[in-house]
C-alpha positions as CSV (number, residue, x, y, z in Angstrom):
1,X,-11.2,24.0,28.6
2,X,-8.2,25.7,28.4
3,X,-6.1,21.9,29.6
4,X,-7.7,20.7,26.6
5,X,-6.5,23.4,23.6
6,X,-3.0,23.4,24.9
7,X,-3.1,19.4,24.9
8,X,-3.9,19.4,20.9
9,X,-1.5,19.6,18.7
10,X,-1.4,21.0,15.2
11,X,-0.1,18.9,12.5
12,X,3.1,19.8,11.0
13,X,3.0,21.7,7.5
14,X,6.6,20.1,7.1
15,X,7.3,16.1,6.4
16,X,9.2,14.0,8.5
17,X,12.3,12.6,7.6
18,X,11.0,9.1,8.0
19,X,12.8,5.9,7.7
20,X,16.5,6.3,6.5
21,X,16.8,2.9,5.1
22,X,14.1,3.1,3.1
23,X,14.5,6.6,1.3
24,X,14.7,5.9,-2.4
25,X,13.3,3.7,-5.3
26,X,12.1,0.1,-4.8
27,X,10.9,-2.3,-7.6
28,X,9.8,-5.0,-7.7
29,X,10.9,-7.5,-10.8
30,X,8.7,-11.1,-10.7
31,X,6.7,-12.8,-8.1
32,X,7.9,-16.8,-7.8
33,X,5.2,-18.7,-10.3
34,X,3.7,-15.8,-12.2
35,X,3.4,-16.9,-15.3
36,X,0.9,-19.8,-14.4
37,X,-0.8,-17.0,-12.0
38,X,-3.8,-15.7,-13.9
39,X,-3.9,-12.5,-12.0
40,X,-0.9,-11.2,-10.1
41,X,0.3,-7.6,-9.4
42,X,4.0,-6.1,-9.1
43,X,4.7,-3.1,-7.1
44,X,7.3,0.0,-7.1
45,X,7.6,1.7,-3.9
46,X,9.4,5.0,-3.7
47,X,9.8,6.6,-0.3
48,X,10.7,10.3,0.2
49,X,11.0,11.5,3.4
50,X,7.6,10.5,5.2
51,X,5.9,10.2,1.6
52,X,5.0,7.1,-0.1
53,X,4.5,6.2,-3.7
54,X,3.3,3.3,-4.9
55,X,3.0,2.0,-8.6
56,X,0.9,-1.3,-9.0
57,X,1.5,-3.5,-12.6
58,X,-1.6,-5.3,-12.4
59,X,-1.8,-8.7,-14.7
60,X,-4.4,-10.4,-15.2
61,X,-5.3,-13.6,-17.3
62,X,-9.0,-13.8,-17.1
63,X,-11.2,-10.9,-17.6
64,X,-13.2,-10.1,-14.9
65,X,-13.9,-6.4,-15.0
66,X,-15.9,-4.4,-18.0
67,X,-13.9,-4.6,-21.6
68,X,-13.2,-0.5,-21.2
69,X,-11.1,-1.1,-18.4
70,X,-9.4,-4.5,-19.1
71,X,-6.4,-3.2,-21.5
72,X,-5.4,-6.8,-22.7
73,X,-4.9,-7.7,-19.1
74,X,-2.3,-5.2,-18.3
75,X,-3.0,-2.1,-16.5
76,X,-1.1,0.5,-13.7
77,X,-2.5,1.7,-11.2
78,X,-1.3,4.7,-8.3
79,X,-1.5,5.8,-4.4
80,X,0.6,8.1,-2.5
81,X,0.1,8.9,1.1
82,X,2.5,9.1,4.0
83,X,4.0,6.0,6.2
84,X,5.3,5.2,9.9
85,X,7.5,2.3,10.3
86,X,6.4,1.1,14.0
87,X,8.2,-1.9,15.3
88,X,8.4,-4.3,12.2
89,X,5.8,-2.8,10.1
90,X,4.7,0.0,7.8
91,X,1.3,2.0,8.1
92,X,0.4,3.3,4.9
93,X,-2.4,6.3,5.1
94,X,-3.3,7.5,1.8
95,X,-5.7,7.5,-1.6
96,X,-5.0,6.0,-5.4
97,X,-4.3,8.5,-7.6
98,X,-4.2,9.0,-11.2
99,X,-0.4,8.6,-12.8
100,X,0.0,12.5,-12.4
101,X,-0.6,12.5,-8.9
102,X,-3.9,13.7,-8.4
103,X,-6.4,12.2,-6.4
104,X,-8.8,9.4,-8.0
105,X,-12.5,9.6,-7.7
106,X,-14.0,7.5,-10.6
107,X,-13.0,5.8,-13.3
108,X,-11.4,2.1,-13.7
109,X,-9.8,-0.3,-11.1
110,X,-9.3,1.1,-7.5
111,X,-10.6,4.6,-6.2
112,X,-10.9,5.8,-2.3
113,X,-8.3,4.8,0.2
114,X,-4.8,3.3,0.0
115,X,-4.3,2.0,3.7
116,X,-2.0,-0.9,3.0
117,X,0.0,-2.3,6.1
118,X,3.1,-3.8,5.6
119,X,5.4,-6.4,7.8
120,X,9.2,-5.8,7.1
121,X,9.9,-9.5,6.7
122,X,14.1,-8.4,6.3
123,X,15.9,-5.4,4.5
124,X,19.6,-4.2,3.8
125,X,21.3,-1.6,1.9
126,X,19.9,-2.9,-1.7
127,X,16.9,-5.5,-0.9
128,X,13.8,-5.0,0.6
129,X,11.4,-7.7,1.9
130,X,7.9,-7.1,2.8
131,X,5.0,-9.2,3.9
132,X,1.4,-7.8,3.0
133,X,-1.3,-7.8,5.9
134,X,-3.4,-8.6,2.6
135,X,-1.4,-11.5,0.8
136,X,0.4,-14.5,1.6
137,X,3.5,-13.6,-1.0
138,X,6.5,-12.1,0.0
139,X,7.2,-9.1,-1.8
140,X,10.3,-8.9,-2.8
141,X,12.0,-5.2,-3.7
142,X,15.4,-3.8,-5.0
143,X,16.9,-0.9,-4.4
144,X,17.2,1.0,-8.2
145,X,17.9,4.8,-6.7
146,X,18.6,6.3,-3.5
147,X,17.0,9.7,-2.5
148,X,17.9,11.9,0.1
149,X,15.0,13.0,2.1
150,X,14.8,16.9,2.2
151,X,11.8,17.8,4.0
152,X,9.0,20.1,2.3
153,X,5.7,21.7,2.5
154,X,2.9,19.5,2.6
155,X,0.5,19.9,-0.2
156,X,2.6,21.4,-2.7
């Protein structure tokens, strides 16, 4: 019993530093052939230290979700969590949020877990290409702001 408690580990209360290259504010400007998509979303990443946050511009053509919740076809939506780059990808662990940061339990669009996974398809100081595990387009980032990673508390 006693092999067993000292082989567990308690998690850290700091962050990581995580992946240099990718500390700092990605966006995302136009997918090729949106505008005869009818539904299509853009994402901004921002990566600080081990955290991730992600905002999703959703568009969408054709209404397919309640009339409360459709806004003219043009809605955000949120996640944070925290990533490992392993190899050639990123694991994402974390929930959608609301736009202040707190977690999202009801309402419109997406609630529970944000777990996307990520191929880095190429990057460089000021470009970013990813390959969702979930869709067959490229998404294709730029580098708007670099931030230094300065590890914190968790849970702040």
């Amino acid at each position: 019993m006693f092999l067993i408690c000292l082989s567990c580990q308690r998690n850290s209360e700091m962050q990581s530093e995580g992946a240099s290259y990718l500390q700092g504010e990605w966006v995302q400007d136009s997918i090729p052939g949106q505008d005869q998509m009818l539904h299509y979303t853009l994402t901004d990443l921002t990566f600080t230290c081990d955290s991730i946050y992600t905002t999703m511009h959703v568009r969408a053509k054709q209404q397919q979700i309640p009339d409360s919740c459709y806004n003219d076809g043009a809605w955000d939506e949120f996640a944070k969590g925290v990533y490992v780059v392993r190899g050639d990808s990123i694991i994402v662990d974390g929930i959608y949020t609301k736009a202040q940061g707190k977690q999202k339990v009801s309402g419109c669009y997406r609630i529970g877990q944000y777990l996307p996974r990520f191929k880095i398809a190429s990057y460089s100081k000021d470009s970013l290409v990813l390959e969702s595990r979930y869709d067959q387009r490229p998404i294709v980032l730029r580098k708007v702001r670099d931030i230094t990673c300065v590890p914190k508390e968790r849970y702040q």
